[in-house]
C-alpha positions as CSV (number, residue, x, y, z in Angstrom):
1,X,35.2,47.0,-16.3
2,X,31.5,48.7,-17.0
3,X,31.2,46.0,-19.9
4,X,31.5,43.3,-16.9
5,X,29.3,45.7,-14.7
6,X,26.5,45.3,-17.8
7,X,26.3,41.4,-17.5
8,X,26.3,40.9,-13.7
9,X,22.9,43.5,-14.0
10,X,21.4,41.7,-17.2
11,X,17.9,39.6,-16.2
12,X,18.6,36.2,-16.8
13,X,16.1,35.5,-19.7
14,X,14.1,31.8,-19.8
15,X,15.0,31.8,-15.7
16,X,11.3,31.8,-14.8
17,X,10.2,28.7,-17.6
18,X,13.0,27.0,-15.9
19,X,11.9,26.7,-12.7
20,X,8.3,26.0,-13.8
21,X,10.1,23.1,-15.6
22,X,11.9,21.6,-12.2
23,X,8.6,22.3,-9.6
24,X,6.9,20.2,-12.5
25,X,9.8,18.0,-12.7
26,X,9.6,17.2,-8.7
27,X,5.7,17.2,-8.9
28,X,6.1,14.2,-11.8
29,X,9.1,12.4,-9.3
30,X,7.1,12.5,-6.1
31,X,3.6,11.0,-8.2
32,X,5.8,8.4,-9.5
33,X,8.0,7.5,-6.5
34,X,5.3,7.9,-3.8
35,X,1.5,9.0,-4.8
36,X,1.1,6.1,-7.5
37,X,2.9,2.9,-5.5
38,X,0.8,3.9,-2.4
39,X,-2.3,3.9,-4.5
40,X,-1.7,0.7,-6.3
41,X,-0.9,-0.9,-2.9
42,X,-4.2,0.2,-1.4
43,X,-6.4,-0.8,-4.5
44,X,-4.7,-4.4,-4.4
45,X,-5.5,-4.2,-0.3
46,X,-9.2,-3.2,-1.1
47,X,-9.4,-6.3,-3.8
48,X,-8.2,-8.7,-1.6
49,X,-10.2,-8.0,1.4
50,X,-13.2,-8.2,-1.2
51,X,-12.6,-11.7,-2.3
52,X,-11.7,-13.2,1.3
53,X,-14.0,-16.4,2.1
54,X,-14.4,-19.2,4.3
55,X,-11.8,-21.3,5.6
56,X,-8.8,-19.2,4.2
57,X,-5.9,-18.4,6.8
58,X,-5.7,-14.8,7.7
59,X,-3.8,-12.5,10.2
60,X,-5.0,-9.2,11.5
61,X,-3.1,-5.9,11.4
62,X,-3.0,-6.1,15.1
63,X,-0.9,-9.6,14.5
64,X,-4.3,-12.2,15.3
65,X,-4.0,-15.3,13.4
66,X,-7.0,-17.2,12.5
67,X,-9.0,-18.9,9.4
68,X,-12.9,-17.4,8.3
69,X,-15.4,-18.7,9.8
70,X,-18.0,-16.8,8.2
71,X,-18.1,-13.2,5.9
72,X,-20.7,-11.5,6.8
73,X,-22.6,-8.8,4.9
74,X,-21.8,-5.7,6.9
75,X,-18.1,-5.6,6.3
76,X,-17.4,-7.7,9.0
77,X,-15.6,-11.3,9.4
78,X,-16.1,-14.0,12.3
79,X,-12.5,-15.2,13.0
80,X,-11.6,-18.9,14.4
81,X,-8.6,-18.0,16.2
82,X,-8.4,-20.9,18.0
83,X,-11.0,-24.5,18.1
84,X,-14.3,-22.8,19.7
85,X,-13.1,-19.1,19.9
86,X,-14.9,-16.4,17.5
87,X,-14.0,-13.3,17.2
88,X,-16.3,-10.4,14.8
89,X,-13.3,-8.1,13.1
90,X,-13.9,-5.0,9.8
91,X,-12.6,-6.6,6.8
92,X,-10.0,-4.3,6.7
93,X,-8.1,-5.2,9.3
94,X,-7.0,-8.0,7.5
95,X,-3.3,-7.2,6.1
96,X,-3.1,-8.3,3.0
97,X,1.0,-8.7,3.1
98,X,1.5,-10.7,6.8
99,X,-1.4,-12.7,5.4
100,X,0.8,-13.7,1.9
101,X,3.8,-14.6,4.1
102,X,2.1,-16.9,6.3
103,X,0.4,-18.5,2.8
104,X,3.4,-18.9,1.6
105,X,5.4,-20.2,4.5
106,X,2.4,-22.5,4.6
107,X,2.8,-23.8,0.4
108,X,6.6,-23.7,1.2
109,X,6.4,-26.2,4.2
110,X,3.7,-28.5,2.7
111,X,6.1,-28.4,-1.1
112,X,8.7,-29.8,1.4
113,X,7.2,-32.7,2.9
C-alpha cells in the first residue's frame, strides 16, 4: 500500500518537454493546414490581378461580368459589361477563381463546337 502511495505522488518526469512538443506540434499542423494554403492562394490572387489586360473576360467579386476595356495606372480597370456601358473597378475585385471557371466553360464550349 505506501509503495502504491509513493508512485501516485512521484512528478511525472519529461511531462513539461512533452507538451512543448504537442503546442509545437499543433503550431506546425495549423501553418500547414491553414496559414500556408491561404498565403499561396492570395500571392497567386495578387499575380493574376497584376497581369490582367485588355480584352480578357473577367467577373467581379460582387458577381459583374465583363471584358477590360482599359488597365489603368492607378490600380484601377474600365469594365465593358455590356456594348457602351463602362464601369471604373480596384483591380482587386477581380476574383481570380469565378474568373477561371467562366474561362474555362468558355475553352470547354468553343473545344466542342
Amino acid at each position: 500500500m505506501t509503495s502504491l502511495v509513493v508512485l501516485l505522488q512521484a512528478p511525472a518526469s519529461g511531462g513539461g518537454t512533452m507538451q512543448l512538443v504537442l503546442l509545437g506540434g499543433m503550431i506546425l499542423i495549423f501553418w500547414l493546414f491553414m496559414i500556408r494554403p491561404q498565403a499561396k492562394k492570395a500571392k497567386a490572387a495578387k499575380e493574376f490581378q497584376a497581369n490582367l489586360q485588355k480584352g480578357e473576360k473577367v467577373v467581379t467579386i460582387a458577381g459583374i461580368h465583363g471584358k477590360i476595356n482599359k488597365v489603368n495606372e492607378d490600380g484601377t480597370i474600365d469594365l465593358e459589361t455590356s456594348p457602351g456601358s463602362y464601369i471604373k473597378i480596384e483591380k482587386s475585385a477581380i476574383s481570380i477563381e469565378w474568373t477561371n471557371n467562366i474561362n474555362k466553360a468558355a475553352a470547354a464550349a468553343t473545344t466542342t463546337k
